[in-house]
C-alpha positions in Angstrom: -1.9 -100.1 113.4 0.2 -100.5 110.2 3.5 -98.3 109.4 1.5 -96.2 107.2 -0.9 -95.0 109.3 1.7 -93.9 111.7 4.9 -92.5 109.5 4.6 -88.9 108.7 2.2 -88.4 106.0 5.3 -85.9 104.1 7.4 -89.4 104.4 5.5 -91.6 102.5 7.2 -92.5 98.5 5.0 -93.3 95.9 7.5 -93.9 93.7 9.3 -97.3 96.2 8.2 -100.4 94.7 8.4 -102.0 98.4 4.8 -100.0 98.7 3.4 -101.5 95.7 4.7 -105.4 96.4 1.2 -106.6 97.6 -0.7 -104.3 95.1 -2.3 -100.9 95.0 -1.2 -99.2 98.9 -5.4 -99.0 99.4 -4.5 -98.3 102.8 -2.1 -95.0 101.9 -4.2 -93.9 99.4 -7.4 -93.3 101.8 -4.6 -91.1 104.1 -4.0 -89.5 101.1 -7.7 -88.8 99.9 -8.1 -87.2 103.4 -5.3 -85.5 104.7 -2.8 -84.5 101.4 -4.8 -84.9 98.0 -2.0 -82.9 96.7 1.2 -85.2 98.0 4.9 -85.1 96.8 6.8 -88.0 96.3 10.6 -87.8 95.9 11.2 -91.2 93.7 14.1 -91.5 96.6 14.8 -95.4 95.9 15.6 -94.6 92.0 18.5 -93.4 90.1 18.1 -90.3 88.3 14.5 -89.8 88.6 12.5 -86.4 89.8 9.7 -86.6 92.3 6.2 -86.2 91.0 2.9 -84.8 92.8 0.2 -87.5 93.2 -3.5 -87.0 92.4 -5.5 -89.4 94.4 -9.3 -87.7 94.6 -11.9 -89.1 91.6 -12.9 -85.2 91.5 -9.5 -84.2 90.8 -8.1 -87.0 88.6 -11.2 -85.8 86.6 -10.6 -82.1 86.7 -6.9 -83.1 85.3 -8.0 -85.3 82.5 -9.9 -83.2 81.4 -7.2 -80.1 81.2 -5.3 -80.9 78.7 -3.8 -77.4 78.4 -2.3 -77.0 81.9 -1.4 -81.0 82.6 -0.1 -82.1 79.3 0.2 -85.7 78.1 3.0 -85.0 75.6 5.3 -82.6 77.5 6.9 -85.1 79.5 5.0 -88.1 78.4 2.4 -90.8 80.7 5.0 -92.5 82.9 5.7 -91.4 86.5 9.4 -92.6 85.2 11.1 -90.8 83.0 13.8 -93.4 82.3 11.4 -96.1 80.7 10.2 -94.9 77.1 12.1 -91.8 75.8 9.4 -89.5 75.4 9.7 -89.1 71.4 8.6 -92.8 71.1 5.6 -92.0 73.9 4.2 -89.1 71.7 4.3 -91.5 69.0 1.3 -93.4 70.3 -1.9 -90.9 70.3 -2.1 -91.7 74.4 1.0 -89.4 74.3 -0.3 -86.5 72.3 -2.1 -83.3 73.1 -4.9 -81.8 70.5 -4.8 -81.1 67.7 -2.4 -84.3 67.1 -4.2 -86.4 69.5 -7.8 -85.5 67.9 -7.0 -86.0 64.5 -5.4 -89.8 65.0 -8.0 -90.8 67.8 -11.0 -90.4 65.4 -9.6 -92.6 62.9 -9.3 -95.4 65.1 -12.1 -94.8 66.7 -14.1 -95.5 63.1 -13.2 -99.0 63.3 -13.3 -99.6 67.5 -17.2 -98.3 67.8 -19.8 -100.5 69.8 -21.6 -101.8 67.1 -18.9 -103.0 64.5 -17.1 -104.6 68.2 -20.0 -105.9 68.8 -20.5 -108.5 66.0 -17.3 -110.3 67.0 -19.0 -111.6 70.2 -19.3 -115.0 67.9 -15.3 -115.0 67.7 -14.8 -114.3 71.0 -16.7 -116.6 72.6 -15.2 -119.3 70.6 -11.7 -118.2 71.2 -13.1 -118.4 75.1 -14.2 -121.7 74.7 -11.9 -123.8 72.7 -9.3 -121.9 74.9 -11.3 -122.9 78.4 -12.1 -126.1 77.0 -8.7 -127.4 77.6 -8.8 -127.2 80.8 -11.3 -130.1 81.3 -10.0 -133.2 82.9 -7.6 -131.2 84.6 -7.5 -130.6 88.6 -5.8 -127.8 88.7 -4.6 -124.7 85.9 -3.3 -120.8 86.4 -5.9 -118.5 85.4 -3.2 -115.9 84.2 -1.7 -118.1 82.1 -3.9 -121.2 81.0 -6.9 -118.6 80.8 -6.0 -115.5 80.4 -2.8 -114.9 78.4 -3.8 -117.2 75.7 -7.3 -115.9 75.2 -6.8 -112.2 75.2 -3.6 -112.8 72.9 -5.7 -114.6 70.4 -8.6 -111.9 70.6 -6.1 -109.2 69.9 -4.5 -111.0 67.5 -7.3 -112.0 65.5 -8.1 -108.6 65.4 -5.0 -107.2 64.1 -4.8 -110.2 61.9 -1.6 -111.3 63.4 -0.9 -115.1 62.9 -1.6 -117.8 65.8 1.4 -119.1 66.0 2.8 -115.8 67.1 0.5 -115.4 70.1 3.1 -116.3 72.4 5.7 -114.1 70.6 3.2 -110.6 71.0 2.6 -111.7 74.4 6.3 -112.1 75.4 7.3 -109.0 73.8 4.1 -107.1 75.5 5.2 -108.3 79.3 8.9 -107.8 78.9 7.7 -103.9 77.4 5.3 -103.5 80.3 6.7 -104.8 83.0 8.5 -101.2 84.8 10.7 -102.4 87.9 9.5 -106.2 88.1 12.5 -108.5 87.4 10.7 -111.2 86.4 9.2 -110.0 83.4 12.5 -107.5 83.2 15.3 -109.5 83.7 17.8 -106.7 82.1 15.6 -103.7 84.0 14.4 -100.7 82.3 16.2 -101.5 79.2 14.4 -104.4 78.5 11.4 -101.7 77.3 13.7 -100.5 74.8 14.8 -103.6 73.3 11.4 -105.5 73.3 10.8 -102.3 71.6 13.7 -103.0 68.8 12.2 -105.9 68.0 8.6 -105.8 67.8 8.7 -102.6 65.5 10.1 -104.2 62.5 7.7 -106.8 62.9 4.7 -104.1 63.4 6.0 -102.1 60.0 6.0 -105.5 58.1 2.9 -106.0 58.8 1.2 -102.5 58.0 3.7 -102.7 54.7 1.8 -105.9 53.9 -1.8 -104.4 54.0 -1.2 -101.8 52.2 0.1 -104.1 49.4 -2.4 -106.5 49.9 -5.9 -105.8 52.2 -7.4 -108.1 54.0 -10.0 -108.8 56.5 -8.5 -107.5 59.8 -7.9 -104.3 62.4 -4.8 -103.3 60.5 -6.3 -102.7 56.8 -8.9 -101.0 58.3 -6.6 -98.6 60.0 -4.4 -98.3 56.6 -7.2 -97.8 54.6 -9.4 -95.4 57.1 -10.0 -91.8 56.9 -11.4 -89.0 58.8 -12.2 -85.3 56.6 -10.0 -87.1 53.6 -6.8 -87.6 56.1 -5.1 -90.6 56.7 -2.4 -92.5 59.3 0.6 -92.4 58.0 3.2 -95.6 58.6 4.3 -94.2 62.0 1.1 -93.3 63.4 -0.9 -96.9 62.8 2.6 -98.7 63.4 2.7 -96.6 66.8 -1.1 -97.3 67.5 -0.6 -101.3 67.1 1.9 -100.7 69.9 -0.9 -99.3 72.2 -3.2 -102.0 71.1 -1.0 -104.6 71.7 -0.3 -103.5 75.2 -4.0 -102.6 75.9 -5.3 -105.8 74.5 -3.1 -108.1 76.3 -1.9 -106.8 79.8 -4.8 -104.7 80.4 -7.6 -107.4 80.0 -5.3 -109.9 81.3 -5.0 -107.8 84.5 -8.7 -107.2 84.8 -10.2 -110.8 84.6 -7.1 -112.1 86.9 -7.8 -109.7 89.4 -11.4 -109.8 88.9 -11.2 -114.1 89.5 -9.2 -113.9 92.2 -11.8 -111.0 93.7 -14.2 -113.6 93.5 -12.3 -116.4 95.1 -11.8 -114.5 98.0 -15.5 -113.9 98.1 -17.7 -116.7 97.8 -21.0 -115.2 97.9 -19.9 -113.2 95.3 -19.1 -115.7 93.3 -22.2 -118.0 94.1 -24.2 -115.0 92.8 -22.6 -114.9 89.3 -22.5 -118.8 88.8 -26.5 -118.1 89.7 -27.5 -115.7 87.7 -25.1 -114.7 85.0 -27.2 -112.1 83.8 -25.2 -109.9 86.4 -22.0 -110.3 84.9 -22.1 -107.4 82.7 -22.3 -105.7 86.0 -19.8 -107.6 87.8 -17.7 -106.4 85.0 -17.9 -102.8 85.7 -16.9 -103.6 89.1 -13.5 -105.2 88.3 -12.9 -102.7 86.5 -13.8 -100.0 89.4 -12.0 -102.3 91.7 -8.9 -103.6 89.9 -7.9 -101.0 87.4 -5.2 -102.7 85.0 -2.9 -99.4 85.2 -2.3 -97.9 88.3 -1.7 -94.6 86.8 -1.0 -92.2 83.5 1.1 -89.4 84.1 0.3 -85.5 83.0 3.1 -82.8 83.3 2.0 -79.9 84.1 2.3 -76.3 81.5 2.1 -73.8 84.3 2.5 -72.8 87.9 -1.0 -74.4 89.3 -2.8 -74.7 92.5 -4.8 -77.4 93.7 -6.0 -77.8 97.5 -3.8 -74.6 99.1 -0.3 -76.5 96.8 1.5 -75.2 93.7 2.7 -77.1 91.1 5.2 -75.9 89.3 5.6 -75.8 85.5 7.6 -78.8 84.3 6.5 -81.1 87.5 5.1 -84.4 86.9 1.7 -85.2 87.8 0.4 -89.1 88.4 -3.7 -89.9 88.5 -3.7 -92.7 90.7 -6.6 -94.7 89.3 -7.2 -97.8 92.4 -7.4 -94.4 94.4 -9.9 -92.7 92.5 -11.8 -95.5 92.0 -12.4 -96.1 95.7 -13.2 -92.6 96.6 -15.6 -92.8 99.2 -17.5 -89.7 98.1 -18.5 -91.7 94.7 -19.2 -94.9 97.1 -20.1 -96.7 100.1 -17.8 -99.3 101.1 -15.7 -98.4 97.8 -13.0 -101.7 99.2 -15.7 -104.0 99.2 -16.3 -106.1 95.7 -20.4 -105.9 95.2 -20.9 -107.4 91.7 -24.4 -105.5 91.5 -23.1 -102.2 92.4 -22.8 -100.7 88.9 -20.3 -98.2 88.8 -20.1 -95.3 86.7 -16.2 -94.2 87.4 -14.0 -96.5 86.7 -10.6 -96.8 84.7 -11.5 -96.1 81.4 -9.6 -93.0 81.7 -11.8 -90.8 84.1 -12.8 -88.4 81.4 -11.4 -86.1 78.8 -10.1 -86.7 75.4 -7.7 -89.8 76.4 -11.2 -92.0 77.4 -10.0 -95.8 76.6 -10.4 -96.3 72.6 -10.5 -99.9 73.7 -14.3 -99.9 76.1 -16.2 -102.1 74.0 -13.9 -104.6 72.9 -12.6 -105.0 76.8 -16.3 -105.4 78.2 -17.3 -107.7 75.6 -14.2 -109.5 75.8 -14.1 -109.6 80.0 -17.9 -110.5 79.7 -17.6 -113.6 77.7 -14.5 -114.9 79.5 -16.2 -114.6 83.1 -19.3 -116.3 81.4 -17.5 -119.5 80.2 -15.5 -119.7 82.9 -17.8 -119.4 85.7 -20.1 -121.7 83.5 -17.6 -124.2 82.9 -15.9 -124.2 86.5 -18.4 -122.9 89.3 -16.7 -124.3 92.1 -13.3 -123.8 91.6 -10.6 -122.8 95.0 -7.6 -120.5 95.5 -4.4 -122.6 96.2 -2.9 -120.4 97.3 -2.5 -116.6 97.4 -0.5 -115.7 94.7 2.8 -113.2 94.3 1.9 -109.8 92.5 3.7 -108.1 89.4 6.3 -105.4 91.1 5.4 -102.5 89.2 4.2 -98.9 89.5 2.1 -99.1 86.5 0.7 -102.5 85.9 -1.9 -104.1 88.3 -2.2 -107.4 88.7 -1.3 -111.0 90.2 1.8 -112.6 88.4 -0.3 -116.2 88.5 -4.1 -117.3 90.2 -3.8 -121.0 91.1 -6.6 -122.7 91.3 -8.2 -126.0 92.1 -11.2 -126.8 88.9 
């Protein structure tokens, strides 16, 4: 019997990395879901940083999303900590924003990220996938994070936003150092390196919107400069602010989900066998990953009012986190929610559980997870785990720092 089942259920902190160092706490979060769906933790273990209430029940995390008057996104922003990205720069990006605000932006950008206009890039994709995977041959062994992943998604994104090759690495840099809450590695000056990646990405970002509206071209970022919903369009700010969130999105979060996903699959050879079989059930599998292996642990609401929820007030001003690898492994959504079944077809997932902040991204990140798992499970069936690899420290990001494998 592990420490968690046993300590005091009013004991257990959320906010301590140490919980989080081998990934999601699976293990604390089904406690929770039974005995305190409504939990408090204290953030004990950091400086200067209130405790927040925990919703870990899909039915909940729903009800919440969905609520935007009583658990606001831009009140206190969608971090469980505070001292990360001042709060003006997080209701910059439309994630941060309540309606109306939130509305008006979302439907511009939602014009140009639409299933069918995504879906004529599969082409692109897939040879972005390929010529990326196609390295690889001759090798014996490669990282799927970074001889996989990182360089395909940065390319994908990039191409998108028209951003320049040769600056893939650069993005991708400055979008781990951003992300990367509490891990030294990919913070190696702590919280501050999220403002100073922050410093110097934006001048780059307000180049390159500056550029398009000069000159148009065939990419994401015209589009955006040149879209409009009812006669209105984004101002400067709000697309330079909205590349941010696309950036971040488009590399960590489908980063996250195909490394986890991979390594799910290494750990589960019949799983695996059943893909390199019949690849017809990847689009399937894909849902799965996600349900599984959500690439943000949580978003953050604070709440408006004094509330109740399961017999506990919150109080007006406290922080809320939705703990998505909770939620998504509710048991009253799913049998054996722990188990990876690539044919299970999951309707909740991490997409944003409902509500007005629902992923802009869905399309592009399914078509983009689909085609990688394709080519790679095409071009290397039989590859093996090294060896089990160390996780990203982190409250908010989800995933393995590296997946060594043998081809």
């Amino acid at each position: 019997m592990s420490a968690t089942t046993e300590q005091p259920i009013e004991t257990i902190d959320l906010g301590d990395l140490e919980v989080w160092r081998d990934g999601p706490p699976h293990e604390i979060f089904d406690r929770l879901r039974r005995e305190a769906p409504i939990h408090w933790s204290p953030m004990a273990t950091w400086d200067d940083e209130p405790g927040f209430w925990s919703i870990t029940r899909a039915e909940d995390i729903e009800r919440v999303s969905r609520d935007w008057q009583t658990f606001s996104s831009e009140r206190g922003g969608i971090l469980a900590l505070d001292n990360t990205v001042p709060v003006d720069l997080q209701n910059s990006m439309f994630i941060g924003m309540d309606p109306p605000r939130h509305d008006r932006i979302k439907a511009i950008f939602q014009k140009v990220f639409a299933p069918k206009p995504i879906a004529q890039h599969e082409p692109t994709i897939r040879a972005i996938a390929e010529e990326v995977i196609g390295r690889l041959e001759g090798r014996r062994q490669a990282d799927l994070v970074q001889d996989v992943a990182q360089p395909i998604v940065a390319r994908v994104i990039g191409r998108f936003l028209g951003l320049p090759e040769k600056d893939d690495a650069l993005w991708a840099d400055l979008t781990n150092r951003g992300m990367g809450f509490g891990d030294d590695q990919l913070q190696p000056r702590g919280l501050a390196d999220t403002i100073i990646t922050g410093m110097e990405a934006v001048p780059l970002m307000v180049a390159e919107v500056r550029a398009r509206r000069e000159r148009p071209t065939d990419d994401l970022i015209s589009a955006l400069v040149h879209a409009e919903v009812d006669g209105e369009r984004l101002d400067d700010s709000e697309i330079v602010w909205g590349m941010a969130l696309l950036l971040a999105a488009g590399h960590d979060s489908t980063r996250a989900t195909f490394a986890n996903g991979m390594l799910g699959l290494l750990h589960d050879a019949d799983a695996m066998a059943t893909l390199v079989a019949d690849p017809e059930l990847i689009p399937d599998a894909v849902e799965e990953f996600l349900r599984m292996y959500p690439a943000f642990s949580h978003f953050r609401r604070t709440a408006t009012q004094d509330v109740e929820m399961h017999g506990v007030t919150i109080r007006e001003g406290d922080k809320v986190v939705l703990w998505y690898p909770s939620s998504n492994r509710d048991e009253s959504l799913y049998e054996c929610p722990h188990q990876l079944d690539v044919e299970r077809r999951p309707e909740h997932h991490a997409f944003g559980a409902g509500g007005r902040h629902f992923c802009l991204g869905t399309a592009l990140a399914r078509l983009e997870l689909r085609v990688m798992f394709e080519v790679t499970l095409r071009r290397f069936p039989n590859m093996e785990l090294i060896e089990e690899p160390e996780r990203v420290a982190s409250l908010l990001i989800n995933q393995p720092r590296s997946v060594p494998v043998r081809l």
